[in-house]
Backbone as numpy.savetxt, mean C-alpha at the origin, in Angstrom:
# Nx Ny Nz CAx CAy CAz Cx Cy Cz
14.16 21.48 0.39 14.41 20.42 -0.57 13.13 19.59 -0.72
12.58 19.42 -2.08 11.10 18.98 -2.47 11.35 17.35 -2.56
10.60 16.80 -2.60 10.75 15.43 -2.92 10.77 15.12 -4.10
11.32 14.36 -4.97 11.73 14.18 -6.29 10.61 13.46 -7.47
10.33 14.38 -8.13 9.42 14.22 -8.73 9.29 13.07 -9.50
10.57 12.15 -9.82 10.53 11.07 -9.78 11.58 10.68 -9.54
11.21 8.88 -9.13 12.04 8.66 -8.48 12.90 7.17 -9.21
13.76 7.56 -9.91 14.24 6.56 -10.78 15.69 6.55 -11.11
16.38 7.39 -11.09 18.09 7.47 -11.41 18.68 7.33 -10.03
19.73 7.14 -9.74 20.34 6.57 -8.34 19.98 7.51 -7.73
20.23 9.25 -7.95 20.52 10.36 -7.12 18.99 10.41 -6.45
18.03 10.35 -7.53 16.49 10.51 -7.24 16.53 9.72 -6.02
16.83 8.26 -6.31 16.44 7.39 -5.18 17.21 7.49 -4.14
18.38 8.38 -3.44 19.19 8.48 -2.44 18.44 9.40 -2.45
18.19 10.71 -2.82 17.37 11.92 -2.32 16.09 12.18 -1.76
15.71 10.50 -2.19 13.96 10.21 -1.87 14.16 9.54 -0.81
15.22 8.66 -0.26 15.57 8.01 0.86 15.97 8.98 1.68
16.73 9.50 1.66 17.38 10.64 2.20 15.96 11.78 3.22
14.53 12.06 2.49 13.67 12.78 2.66 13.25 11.55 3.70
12.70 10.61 3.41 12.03 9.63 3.90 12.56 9.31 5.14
13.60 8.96 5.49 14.51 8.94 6.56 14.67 10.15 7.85
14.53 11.63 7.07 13.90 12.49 7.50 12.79 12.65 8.09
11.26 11.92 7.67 10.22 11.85 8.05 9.60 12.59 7.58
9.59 12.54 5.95 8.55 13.25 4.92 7.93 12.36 5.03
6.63 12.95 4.60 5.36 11.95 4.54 4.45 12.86 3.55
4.22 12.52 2.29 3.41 12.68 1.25 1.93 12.93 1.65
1.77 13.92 1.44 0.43 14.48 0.92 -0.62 13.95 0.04
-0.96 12.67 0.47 -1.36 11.60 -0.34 -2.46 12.19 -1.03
-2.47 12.12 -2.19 -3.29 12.49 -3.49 -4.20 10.83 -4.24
-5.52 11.48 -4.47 -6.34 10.27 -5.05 -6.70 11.14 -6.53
-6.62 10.25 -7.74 -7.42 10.73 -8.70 -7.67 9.29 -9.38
-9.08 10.21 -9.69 -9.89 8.66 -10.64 -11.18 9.32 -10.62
-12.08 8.91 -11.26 -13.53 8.59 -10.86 -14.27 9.34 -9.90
-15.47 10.07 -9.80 -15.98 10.29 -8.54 -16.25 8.94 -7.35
-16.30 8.09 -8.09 -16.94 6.65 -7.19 -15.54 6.00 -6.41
-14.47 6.20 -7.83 -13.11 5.77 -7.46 -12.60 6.30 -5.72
-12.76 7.52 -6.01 -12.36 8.63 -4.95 -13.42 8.19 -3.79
-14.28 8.11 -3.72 -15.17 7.50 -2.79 -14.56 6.35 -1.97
-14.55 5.12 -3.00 -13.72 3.94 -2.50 -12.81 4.13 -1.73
-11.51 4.68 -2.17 -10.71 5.02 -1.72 -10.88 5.60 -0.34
-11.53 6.77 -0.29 -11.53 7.41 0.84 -12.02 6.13 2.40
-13.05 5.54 1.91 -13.10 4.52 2.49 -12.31 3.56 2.89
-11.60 3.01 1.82 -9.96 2.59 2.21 -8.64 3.05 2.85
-8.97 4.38 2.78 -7.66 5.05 3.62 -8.07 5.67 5.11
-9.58 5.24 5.24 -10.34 4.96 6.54 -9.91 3.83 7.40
-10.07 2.95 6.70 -9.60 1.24 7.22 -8.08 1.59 7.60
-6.78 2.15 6.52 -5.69 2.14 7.38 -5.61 2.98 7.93
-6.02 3.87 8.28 -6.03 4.93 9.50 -6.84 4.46 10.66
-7.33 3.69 10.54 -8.29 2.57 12.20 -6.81 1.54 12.68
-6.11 1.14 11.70 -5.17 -0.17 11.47 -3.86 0.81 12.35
-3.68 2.17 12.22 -2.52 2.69 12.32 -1.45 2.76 11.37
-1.61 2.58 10.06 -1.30 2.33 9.25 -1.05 3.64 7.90
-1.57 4.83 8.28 -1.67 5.43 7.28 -0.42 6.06 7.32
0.18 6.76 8.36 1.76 7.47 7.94 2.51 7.00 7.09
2.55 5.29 7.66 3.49 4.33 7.02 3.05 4.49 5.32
1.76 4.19 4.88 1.55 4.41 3.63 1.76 5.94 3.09
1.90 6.72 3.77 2.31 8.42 2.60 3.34 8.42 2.85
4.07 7.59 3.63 5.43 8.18 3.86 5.86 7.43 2.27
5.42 6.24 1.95 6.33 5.85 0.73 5.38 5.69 -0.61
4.08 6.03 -0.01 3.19 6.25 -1.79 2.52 7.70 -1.74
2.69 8.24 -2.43 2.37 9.85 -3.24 0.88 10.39 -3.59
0.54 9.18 -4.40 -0.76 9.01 -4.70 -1.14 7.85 -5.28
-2.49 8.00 -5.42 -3.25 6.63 -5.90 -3.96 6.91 -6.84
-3.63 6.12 -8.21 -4.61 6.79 -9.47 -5.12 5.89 -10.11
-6.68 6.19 -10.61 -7.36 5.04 -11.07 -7.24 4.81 -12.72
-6.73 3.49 -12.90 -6.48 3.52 -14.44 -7.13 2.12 -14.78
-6.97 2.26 -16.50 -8.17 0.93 -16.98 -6.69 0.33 -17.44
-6.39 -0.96 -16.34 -5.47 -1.70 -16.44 -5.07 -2.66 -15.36
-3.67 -2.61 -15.63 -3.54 -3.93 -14.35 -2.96 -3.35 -12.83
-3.88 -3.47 -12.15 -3.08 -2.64 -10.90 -1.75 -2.97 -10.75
-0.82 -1.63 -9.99 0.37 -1.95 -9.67 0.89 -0.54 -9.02
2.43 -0.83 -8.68 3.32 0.04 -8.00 3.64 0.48 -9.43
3.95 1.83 -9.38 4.36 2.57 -10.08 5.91 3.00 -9.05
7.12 2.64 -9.14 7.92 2.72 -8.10 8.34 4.65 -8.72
8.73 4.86 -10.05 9.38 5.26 -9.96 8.39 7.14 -9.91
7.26 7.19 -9.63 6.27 7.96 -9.37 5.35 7.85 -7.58
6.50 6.76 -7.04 5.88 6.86 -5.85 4.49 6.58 -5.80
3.98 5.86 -6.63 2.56 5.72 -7.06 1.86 4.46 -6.96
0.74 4.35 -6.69 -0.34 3.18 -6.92 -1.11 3.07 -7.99
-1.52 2.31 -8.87 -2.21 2.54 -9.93 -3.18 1.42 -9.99
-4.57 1.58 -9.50 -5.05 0.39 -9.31 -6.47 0.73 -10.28
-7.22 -0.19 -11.14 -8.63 -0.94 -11.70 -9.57 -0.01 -11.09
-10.30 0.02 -10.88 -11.62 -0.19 -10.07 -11.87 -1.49 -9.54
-11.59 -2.75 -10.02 -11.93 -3.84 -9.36 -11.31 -3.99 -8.35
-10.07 -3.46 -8.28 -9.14 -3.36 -7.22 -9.60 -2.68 -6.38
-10.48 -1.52 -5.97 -11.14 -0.70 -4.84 -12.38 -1.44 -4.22
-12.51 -2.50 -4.82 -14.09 -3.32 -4.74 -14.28 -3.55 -3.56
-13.64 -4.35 -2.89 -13.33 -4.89 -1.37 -12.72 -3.90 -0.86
-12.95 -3.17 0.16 -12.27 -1.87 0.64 -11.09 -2.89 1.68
-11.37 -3.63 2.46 -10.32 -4.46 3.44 -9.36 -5.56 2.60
-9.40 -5.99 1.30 -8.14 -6.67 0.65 -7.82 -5.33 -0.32
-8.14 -4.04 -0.43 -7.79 -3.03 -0.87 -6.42 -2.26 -0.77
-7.09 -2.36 1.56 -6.41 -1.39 1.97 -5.20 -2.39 2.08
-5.53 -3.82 2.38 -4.28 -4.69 2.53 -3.04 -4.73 1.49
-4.07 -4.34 0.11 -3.02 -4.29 -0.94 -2.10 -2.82 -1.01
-2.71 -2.10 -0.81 -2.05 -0.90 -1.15 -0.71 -1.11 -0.30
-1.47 -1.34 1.56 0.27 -1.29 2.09 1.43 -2.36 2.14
0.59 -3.84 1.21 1.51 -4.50 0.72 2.58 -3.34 -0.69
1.49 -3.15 -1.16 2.24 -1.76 -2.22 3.39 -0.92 -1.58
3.21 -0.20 -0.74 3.96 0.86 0.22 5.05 -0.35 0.53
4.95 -1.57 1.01 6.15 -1.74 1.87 6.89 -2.34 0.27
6.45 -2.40 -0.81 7.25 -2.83 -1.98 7.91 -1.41 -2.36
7.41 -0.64 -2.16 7.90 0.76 -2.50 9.45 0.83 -1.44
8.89 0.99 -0.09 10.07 1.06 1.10 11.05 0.10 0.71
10.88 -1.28 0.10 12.25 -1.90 0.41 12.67 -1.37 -1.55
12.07 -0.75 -2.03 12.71 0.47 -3.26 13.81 1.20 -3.16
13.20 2.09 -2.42 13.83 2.90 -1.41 15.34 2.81 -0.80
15.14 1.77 0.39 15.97 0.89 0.71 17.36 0.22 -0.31
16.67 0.13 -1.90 18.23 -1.05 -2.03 17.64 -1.73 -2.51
16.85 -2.55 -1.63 16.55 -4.18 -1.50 15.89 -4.75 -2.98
15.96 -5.84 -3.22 15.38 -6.53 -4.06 13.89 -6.59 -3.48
13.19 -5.63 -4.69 11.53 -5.40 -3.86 10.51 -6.05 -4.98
11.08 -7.40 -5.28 10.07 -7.75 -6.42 10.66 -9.66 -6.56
9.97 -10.25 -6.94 10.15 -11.65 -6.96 9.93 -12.76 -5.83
10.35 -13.79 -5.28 9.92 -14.67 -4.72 9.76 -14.32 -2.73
11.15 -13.82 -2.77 11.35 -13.44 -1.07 10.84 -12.23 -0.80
11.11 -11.69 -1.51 10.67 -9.99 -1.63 9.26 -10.01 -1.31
8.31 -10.58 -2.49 7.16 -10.99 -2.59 6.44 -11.49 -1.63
7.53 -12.61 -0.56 6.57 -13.23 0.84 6.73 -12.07 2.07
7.76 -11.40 1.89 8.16 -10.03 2.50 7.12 -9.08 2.93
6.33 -8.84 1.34 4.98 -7.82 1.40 4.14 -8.26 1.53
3.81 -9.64 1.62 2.90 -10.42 1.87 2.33 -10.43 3.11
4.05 -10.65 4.07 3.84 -10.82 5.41 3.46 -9.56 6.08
4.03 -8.34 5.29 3.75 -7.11 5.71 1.96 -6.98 5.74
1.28 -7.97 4.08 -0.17 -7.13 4.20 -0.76 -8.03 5.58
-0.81 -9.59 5.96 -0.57 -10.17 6.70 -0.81 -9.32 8.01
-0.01 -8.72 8.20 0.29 -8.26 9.63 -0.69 -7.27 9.56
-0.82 -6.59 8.59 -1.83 -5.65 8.45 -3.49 -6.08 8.95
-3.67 -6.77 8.43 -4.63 -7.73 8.36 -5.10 -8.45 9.95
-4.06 -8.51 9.93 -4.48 -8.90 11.50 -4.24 -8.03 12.70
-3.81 -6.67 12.59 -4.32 -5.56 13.52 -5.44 -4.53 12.93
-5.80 -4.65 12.27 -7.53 -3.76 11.52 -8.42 -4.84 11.83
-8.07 -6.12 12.06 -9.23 -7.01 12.70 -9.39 -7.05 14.47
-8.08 -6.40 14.89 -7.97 -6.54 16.33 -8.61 -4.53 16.44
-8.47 -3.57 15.61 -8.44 -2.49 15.80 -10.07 -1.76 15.69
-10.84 -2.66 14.71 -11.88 -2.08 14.23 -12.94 -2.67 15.04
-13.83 -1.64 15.45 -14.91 -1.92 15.54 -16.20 -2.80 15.41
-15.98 -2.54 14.00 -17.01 -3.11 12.99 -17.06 -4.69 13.07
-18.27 -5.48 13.13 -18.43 -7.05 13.03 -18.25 -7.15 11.88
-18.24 -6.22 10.60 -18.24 -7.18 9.09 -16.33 -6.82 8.46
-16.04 -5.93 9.04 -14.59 -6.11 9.24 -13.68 -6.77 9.30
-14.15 -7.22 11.16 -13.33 -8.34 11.34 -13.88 -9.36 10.60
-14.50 -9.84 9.91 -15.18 -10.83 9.50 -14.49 -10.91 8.21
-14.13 -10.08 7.63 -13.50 -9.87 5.92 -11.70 -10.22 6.58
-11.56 -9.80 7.38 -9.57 -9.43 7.81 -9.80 -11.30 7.97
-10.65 -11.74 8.84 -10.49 -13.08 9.01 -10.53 -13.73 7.52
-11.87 -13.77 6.58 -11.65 -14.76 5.61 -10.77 -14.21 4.91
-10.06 -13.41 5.13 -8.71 -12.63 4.13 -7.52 -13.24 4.42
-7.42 -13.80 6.12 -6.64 -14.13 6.58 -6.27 -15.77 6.48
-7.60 -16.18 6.67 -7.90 -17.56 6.36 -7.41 -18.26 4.76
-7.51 -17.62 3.81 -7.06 -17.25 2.27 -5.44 -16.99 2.11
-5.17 -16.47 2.81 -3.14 -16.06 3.15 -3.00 -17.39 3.97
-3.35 -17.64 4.61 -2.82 -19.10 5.45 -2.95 -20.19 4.25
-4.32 -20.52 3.83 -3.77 -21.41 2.53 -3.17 -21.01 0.84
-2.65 -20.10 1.54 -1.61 -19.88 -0.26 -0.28 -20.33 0.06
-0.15 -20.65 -1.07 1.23 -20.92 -1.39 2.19 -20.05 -1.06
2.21 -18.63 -1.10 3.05 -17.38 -0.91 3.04 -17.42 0.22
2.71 -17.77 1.35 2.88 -18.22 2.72 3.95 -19.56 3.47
4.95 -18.97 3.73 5.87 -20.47 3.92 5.61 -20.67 5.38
């Protein structure tokens, strides 16, 4: 049983939960750009240092570069992000698995969009954020997870 090529009518989304729950994990696919694909690869570096990458294929498919406004594509299991959006590889990778966990509570049922939902994936990129600064190596890393972090402490989307 394949994973559902999309995922949008009830059955799709019980059959995609259903896989997921199983412990499918997507064959994560990049298209865009040669430079795009570059970025990226770099970014799916950062959540694989974080521990982070299963969690992201298990609920995004692929990541495709389009001239628009980044976003979840829920019902394609998809990311669809700018180029400006790959710019910063560490509020990148933070976004994408804020992305993934908007996808999972998809999945789930849950109301994955608006105010609670919203501080939900927040807290998810959050958490992210602060184990790729405890995980990585790198001095300019931790240095980005911090003023990234420092930036989430004074927003508003932070209660």
């Amino acid at each position: 049983m394949g994973f559902p090529e999309r995922i949008y009518t009830k059955e799709e989304v019980k059959k995609a939960k259903e896989l997921v729950d199983k412990g499918h994990k997507h064959r994560l696919t990049v298209k865009g750009s040669q430079q795009f694909k570059q970025k990226v690869t770099l970014i799916l570096e950062l959540i694989k240092t974080a521990g982070y990458y299963d969690f992201l294929r298990t609920y995004i498919n692929k990541i495709i570069e389009i001239d628009g406004l980044t976003q979840l594509r829920e019902s394609e299991a998809a990311i669809w992000a700018n180029k400006y959006a790959v710019e910063n590889a560490v509020d990148a990778a933070s976004l994408f698995i804020q992305k993934a966990n908007h996808m999972k509570e998809y999945l789930e049922g849950k109301l994955y969009y608006g105010g609670t939902a919203e501080k939900r994936s927040v807290e998810r990129r959050i958490e992210f954020l602060k184990v790729l600064k405890e995980k990585t190596l790198k001095n300019e890393i931790k240095e980005e997870c911090e003023r990234l972090l420092k930036f989430w402490s004074e927003s508003s989307l932070v209660y």
